[in-house]
C-alpha positions in Angstrom: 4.8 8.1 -12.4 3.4 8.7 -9.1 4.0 7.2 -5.7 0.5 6.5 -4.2 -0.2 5.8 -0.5 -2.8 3.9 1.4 -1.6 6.0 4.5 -4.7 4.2 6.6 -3.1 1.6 8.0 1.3 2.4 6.3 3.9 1.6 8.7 7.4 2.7 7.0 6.1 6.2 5.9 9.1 7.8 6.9 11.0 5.1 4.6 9.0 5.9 2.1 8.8 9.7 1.7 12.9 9.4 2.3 12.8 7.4 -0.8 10.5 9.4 -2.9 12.2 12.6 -2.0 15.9 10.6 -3.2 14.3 9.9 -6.0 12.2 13.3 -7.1 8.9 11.2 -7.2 5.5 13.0 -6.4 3.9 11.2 -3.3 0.3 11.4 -2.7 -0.7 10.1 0.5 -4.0 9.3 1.0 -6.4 8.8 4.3 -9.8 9.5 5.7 -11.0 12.1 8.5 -10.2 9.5 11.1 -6.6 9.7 10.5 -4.1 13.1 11.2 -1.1 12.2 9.2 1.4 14.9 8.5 4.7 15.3 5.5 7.0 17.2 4.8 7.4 16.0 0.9 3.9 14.8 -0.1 0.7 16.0 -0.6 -1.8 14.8 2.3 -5.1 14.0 0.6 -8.2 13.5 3.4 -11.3 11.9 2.1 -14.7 11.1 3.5 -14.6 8.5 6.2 -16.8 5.5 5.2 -15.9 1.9 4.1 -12.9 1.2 1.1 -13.2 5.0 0.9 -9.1 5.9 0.6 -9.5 2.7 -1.6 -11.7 4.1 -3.9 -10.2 7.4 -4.2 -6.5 5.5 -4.8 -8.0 3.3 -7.3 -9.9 6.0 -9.6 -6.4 8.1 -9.6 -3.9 5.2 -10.4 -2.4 5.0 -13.7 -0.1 2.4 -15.2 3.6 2.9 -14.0 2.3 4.7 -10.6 3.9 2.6 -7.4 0.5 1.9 -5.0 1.8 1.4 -1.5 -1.2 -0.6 0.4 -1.9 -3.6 2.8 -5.2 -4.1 1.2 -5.2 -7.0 -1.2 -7.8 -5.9 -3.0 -6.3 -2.8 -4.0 -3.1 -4.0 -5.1 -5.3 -6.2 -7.3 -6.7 -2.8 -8.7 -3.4 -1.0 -9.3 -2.2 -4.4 -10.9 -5.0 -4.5 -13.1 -4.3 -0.8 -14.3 -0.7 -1.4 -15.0 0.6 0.2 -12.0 2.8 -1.4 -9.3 2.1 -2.5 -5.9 4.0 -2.9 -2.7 2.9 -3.9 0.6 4.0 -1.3 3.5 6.9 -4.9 4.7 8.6 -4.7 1.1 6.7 -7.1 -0.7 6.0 -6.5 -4.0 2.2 -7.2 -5.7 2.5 -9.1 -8.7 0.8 -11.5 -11.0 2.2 -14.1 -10.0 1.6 -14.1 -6.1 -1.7 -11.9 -6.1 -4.2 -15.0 -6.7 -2.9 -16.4 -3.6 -3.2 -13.5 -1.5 -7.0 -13.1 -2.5 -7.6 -16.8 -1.8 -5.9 -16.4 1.5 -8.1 -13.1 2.5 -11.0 -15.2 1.6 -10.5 -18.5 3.6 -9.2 -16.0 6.6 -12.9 -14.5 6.3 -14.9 -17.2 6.1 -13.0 -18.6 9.5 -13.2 -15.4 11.3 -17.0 -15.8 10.2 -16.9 -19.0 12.2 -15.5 -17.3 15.2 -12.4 -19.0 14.0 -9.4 -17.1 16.3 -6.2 -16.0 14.2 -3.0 -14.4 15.5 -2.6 -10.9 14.5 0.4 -10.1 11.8 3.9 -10.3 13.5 5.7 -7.1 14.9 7.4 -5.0 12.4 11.0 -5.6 12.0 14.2 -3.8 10.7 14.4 -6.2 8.0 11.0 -5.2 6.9 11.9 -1.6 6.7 15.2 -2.4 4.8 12.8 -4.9 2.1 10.8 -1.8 2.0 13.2 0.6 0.9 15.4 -1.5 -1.1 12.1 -2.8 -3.2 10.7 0.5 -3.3 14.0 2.0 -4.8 13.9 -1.4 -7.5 10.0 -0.4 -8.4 11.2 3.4 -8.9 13.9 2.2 -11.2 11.7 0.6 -13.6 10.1 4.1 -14.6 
């Protein structure tokens, strides 16, 4: 099992690596040339900048019981497919039974942003996200 991280856009990393280092995990964090992200526990991966690249790279590497840590939809999708767990960087686990919905709703949220449709942003980050991230990071961890 390895923890795997979409580190281009991963609030909570410092939650994350304190986790992973409780629980003797390897951590691989990946991002592209556009990002300078530092760790003391895991090992930094930088790839090529360029569309879904860190995607890519994440997706050919996962294996089933590996924890993927991404905000991209799509991706969790991926690492669900393989047998691996997902987790969005707020605490909320990727599964089968909630991923269908997600795609949908990234699909209807493109086709109105393609009609100049105007969205809020995601909300602020709270402390309750960072304590769903931890305490369902620590339940996927478990399940090894």
């Amino acid at each position: 099992m390895k923890l795997i991280i979409d580190a281009d856009a991963c609030p909570g990393l410092d939650i994350i690596t304190k986790v992973a280092k409780d629980y003797s995990i390897k951590m691989l964090i990946y991002t592209d040339f556009n990002h300078n992200i530092t760790n003391d526990y895991g090992e930094v991966i930088t790839v090529d900048q360029g569309f879904q690249s860190v995607d890519m790279y994440i997706s050919n590497i996962t294996e089933t019981n590996d924890v993927v840590v991404t905000q991209d939809y799509g991706l969790a999708l991926i690492a669900l497919s393989k047998g691996a767990f997902a987790i969005h960087p707020k605490g909320t686990i990727y599964d089968n039974d909630n991923i269908d919905k997600m795609i949908f709703e990234r699909h209807i949220s493109a086709m109105n942003r393609k009609r100049n449709k105007r969205f809020k942003g995601p909300k602020k980050r709270t402390k309750e996200d960072d304590l769903l991230l931890e305490e369902n990071l620590i339940k996927l961890l478990k399940k090894k």
